[in-house]
C-alpha positions in Angstrom: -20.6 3.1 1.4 -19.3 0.3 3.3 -19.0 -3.0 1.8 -19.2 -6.0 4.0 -19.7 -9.4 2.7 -19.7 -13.3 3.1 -16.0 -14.5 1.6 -18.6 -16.4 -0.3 -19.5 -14.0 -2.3 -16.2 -13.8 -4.3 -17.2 -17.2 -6.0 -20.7 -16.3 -5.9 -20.9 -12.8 -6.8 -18.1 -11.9 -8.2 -19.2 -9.3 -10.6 -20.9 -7.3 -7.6 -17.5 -7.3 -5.4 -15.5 -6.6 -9.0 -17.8 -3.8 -9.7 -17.7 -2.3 -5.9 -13.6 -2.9 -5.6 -13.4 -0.8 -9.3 -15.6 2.2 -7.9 -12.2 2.2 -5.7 -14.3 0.9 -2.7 -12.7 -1.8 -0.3 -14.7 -5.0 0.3 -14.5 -6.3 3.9 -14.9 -10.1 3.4 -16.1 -12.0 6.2 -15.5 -16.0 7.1 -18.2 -17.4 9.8 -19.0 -14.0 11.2 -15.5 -12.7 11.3 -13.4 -10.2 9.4 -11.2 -12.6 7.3 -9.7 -10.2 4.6 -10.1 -6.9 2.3 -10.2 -6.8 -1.1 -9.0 -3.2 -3.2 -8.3 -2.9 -6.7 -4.7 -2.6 -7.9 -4.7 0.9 -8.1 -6.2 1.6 -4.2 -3.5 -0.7 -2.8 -1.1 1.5 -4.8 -1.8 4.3 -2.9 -2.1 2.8 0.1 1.5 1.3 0.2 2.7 4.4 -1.7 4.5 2.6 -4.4 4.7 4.9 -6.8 5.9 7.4 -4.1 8.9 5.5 -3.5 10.1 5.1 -6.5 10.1 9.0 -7.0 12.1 9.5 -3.8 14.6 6.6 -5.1 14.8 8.3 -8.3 14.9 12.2 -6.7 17.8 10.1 -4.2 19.7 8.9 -7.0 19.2 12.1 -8.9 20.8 13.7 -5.7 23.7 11.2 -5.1 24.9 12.0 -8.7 25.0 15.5 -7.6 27.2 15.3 -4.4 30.4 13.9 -3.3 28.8 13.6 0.3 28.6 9.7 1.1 27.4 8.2 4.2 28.4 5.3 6.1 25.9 2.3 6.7 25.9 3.4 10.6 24.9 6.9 9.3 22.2 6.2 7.3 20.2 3.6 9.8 20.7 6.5 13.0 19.1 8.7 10.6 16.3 6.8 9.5 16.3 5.3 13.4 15.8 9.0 14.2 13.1 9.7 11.7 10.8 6.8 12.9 11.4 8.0 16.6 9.9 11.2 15.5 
């Protein structure tokens, strides 16, 4: 369910955001009226910027490099990833 709130209540009732943000919900916290901020627990906000997804295409990269004598220029790599974002 959708938690809107008063950025109030993080000093007031903190133990009710806490226990809505650890059920992996977001809590849309609102200053006078207005969206001001969202808070996720550590884990949600993991997914979301795919952290952990990185780091096993660095290490899968890496894993591949080792592999290969192929190298790429620093012109090389930014049209690719140019080309992938265009996409």
């Amino acid at each position: 369910m959708l938690q809107i709130r008063p950025v109030s209540d993080l000093r007031n009732k903190f133990p009710e955001v806490e226990s809505a943000v650890n059920e992996g919900e977001p809590v849309f916290l609102t200053k006078n009226g207005r969206g001001a901020m969202v808070v996720l627990s550590m884990e949600r906000y993991a997914e979301l910027t795919n952290r952990d997804r990185i780091e096993v295409l660095l290490d899968e990269a890496d894993r591949e490099a080792e592999a290969s004598d192929v190298r790429y220029t620093l012109d090389e790599v930014f049209d690719r990833v140019r080309g992938g974002i265009r996409e």
